[in-house]
SEVOKOL-143723 format. One record per residue (C-alpha): residue in one letter; x, y, z. Coordinates in Angstrom, 2 decimals. Each point is the difference from the previous one (the first is absolute). Layout:
<lomis>
lomi lumti=a east=X north=Y up=Z
...
</lomis>
This chain:
<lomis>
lomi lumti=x east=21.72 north=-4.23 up=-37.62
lomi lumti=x east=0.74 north=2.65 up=2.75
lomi lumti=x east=1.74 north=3.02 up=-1.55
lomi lumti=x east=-2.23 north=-0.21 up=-3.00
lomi lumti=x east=-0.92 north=4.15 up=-0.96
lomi lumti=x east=-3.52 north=1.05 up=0.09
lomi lumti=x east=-0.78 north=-0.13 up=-3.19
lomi lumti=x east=-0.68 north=-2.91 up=-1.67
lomi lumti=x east=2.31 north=-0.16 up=-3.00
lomi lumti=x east=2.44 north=-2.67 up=-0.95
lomi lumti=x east=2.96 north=2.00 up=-1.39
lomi lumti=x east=2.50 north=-2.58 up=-1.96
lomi lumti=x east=4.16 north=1.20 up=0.32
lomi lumti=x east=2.87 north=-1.68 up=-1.31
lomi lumti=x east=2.71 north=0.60 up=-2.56
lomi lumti=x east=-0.79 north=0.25 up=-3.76
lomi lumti=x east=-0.70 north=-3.51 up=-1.41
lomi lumti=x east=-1.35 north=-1.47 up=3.23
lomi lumti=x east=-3.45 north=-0.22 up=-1.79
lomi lumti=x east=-1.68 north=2.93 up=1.96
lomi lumti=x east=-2.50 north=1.42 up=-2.88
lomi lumti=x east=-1.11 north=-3.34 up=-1.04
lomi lumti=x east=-0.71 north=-1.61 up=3.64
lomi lumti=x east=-1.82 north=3.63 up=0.68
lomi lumti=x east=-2.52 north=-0.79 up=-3.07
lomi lumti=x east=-0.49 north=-3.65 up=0.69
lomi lumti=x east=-0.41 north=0.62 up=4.05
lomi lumti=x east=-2.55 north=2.98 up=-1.02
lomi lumti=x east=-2.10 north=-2.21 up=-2.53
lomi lumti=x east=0.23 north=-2.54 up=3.09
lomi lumti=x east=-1.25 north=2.30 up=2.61
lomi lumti=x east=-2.02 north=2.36 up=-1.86
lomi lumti=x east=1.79 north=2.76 up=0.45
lomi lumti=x east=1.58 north=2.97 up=-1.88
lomi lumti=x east=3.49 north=-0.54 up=-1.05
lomi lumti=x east=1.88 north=3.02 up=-0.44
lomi lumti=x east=3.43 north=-0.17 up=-0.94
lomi lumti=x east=1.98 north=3.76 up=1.11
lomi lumti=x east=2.50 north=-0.20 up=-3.23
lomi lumti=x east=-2.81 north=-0.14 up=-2.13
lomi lumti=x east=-2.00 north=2.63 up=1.96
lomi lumti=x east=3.08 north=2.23 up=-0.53
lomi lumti=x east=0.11 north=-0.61 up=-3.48
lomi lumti=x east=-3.46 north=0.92 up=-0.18
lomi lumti=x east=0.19 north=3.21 up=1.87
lomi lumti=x east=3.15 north=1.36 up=-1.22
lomi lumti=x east=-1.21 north=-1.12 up=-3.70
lomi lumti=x east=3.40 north=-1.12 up=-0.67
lomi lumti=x east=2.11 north=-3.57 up=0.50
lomi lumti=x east=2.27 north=-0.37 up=3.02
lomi lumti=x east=2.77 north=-0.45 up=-2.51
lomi lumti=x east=-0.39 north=3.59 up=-1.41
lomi lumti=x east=-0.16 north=1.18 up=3.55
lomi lumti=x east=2.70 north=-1.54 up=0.97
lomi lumti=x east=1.88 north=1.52 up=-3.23
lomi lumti=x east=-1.59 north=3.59 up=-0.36
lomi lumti=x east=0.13 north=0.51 up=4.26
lomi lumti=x east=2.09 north=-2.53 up=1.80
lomi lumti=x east=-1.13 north=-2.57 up=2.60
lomi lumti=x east=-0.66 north=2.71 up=2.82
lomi lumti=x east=-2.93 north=1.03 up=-1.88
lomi lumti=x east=-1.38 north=-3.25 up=-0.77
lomi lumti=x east=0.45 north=-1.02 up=3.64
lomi lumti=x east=-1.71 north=3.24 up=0.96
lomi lumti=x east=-2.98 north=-0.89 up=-2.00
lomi lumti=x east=0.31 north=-3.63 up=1.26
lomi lumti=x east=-0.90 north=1.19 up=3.34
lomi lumti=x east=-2.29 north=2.31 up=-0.50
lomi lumti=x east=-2.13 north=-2.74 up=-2.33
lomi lumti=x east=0.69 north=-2.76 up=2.53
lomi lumti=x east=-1.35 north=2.28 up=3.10
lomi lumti=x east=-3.67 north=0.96 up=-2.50
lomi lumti=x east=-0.28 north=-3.57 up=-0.99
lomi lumti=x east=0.35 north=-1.30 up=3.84
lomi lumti=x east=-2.93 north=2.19 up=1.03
lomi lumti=x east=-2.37 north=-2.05 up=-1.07
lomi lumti=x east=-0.50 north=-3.32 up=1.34
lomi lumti=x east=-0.55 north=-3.74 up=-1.67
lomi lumti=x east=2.91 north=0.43 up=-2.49
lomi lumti=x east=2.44 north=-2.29 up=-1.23
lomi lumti=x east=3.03 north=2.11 up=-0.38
lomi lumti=x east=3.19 north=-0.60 up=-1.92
lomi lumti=x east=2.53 north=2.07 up=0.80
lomi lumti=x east=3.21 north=0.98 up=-2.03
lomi lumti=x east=3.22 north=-1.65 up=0.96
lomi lumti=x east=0.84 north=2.98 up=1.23
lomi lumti=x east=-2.29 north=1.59 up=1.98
lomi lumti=x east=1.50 north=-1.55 up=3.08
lomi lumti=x east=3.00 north=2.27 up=-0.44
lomi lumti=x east=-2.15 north=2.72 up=2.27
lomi lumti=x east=-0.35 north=-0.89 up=3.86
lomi lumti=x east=-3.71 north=2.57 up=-0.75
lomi lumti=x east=-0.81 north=-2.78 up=-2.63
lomi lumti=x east=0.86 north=-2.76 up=2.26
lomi lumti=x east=-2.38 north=1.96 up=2.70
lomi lumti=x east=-2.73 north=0.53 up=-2.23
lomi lumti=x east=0.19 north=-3.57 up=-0.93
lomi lumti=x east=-0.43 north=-1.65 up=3.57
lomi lumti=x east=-2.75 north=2.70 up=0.38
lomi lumti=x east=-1.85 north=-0.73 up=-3.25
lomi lumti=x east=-0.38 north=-3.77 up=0.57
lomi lumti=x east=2.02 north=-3.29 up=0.31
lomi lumti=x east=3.08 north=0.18 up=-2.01
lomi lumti=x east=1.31 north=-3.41 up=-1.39
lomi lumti=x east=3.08 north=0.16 up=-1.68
lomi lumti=x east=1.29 north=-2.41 up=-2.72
lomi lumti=x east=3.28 north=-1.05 up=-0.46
lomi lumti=x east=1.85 north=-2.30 up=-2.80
lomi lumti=x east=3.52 north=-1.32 up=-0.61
lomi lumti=x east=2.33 north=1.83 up=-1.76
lomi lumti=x east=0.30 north=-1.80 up=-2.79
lomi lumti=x east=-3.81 north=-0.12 up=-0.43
lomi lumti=x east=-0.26 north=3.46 up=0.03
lomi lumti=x east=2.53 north=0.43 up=-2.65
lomi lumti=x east=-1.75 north=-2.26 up=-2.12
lomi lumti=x east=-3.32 north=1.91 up=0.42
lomi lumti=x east=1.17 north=3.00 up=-0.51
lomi lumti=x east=2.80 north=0.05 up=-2.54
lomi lumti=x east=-2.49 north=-0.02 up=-3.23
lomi lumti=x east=-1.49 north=3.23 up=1.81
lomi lumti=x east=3.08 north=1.90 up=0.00
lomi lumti=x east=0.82 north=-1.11 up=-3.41
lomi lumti=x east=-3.41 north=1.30 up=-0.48
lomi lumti=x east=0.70 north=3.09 up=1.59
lomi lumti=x east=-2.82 north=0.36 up=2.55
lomi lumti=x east=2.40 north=-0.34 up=3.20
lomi lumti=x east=1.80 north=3.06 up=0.11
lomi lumti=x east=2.02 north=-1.30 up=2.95
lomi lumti=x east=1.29 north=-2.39 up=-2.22
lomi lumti=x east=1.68 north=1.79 up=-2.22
lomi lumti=x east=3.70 north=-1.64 up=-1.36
lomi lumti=x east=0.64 north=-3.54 up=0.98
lomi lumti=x east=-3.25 north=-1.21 up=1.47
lomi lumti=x east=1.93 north=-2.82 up=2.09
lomi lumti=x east=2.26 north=2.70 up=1.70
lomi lumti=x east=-2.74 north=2.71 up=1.17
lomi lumti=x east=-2.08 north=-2.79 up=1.32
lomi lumti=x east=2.54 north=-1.52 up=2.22
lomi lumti=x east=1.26 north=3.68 up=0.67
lomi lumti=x east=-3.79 north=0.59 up=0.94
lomi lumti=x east=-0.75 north=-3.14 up=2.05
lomi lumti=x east=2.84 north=0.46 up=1.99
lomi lumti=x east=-0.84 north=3.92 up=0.56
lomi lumti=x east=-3.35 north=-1.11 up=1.51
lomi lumti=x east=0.54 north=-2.65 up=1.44
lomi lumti=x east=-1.70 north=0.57 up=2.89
lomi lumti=x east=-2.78 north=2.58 up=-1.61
lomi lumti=x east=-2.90 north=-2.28 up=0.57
lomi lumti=x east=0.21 north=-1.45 up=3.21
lomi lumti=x east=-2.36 north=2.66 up=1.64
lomi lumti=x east=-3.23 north=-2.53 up=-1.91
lomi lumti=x east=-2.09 north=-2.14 up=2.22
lomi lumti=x east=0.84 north=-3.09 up=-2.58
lomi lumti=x east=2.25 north=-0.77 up=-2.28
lomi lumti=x east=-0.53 north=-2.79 up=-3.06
lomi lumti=x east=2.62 north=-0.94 up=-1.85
lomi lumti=x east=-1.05 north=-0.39 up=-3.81
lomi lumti=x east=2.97 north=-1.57 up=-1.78
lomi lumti=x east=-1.90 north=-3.54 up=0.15
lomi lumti=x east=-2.90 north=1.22 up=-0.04
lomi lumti=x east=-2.66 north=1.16 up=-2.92
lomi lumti=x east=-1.58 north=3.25 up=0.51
lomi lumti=x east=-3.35 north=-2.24 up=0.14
lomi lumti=x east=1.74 north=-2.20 up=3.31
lomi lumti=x east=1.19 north=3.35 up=1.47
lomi lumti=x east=-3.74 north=1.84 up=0.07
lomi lumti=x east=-1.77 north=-3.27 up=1.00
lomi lumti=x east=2.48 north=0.05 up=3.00
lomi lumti=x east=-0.97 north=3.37 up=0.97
lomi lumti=x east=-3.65 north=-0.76 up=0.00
lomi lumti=x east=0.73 north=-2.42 up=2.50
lomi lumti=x east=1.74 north=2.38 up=2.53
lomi lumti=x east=-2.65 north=2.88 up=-0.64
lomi lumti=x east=-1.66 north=0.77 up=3.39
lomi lumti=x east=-3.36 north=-1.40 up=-0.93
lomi lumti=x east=-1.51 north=3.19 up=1.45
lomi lumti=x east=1.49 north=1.87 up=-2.93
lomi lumti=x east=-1.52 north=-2.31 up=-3.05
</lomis>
């Protein structure tokens, strides 16, 4: 696990719908860590949804905050740490990342993630999504395609529960870190 930051955190990337919230929660229970998840952290700080920040001050702004929460939640150490789709976007996010811990990335199938995520935009809590779901995703996907290859490992979760996906990653912890 050469590369691995100096702190121990496990920070979780990948694009919306690849299941990174949920397998943060069930790897922290696992572990006995803190999860911390940054969109909710900026939610909480900024006492307002992502959704109204993206409509009241645009996505520069939200990414803004994104970094700023994702560099005060990597200071501390034995974190599980979802990130937000985006925060990738930033080569200072991607930095902070490989500093803050080992970075595992998870990755799904297109059609997977459309299927996730599709009664969230209807919803209205993906921003990003805005218009016809199908569209912005493969618009998206193909935009970053190549966004999370700076993570040590990458998991693929479109046959795969969120359960599978954590129990895998307790297997490839360091077991200095647990």
């Amino acid at each position: 696990m050469s590369g691995i930051g100096s702190s121990r955190n496990i920070i979780i990337v990948g694009f919306m719908g690849t299941g990174k919230s949920t397998v943060s929660r069930l790897l922290s229970e696992r572990l006995g860590w803190e999860s911390k998840d940054t969109d909710e952290e900026i939610e909480r700080l900024a006492g307002r949804s992502i959704k109204q920040m993206f409509a009241e001050d645009g996505e520069q702004v939200f990414r803004d905050w994104e970094s700023r929460v994702l560099t005060d939640v990597l200071s501390l150490g034995r974190q599980v740490v979802a990130t937000g789709g985006g925060a990738v976007l930033r080569e200072s996010n991607r930095r902070a990342m490989l500093m803050g811990g080992w970075v595992v990335a998870l990755t799904a199938d297109k059609m997977s993630l459309i299927r996730r995520v599709t009664s969230s935009a209807v919803a209205g809590t993906r921003p990003l999504l805005a218009g016809d779901a199908e569209e912005r995703v493969s618009t998206l996907l193909e935009s970053r395609r190549n966004a999370y290859d700076f993570a040590h490992v990458v998991v693929d979760t479109s046959k795969r529960s969120p359960s599978e996906v954590a129990e895998l990653l307790v297997r490839w912890i360091p077991s200095s870190w647990t």
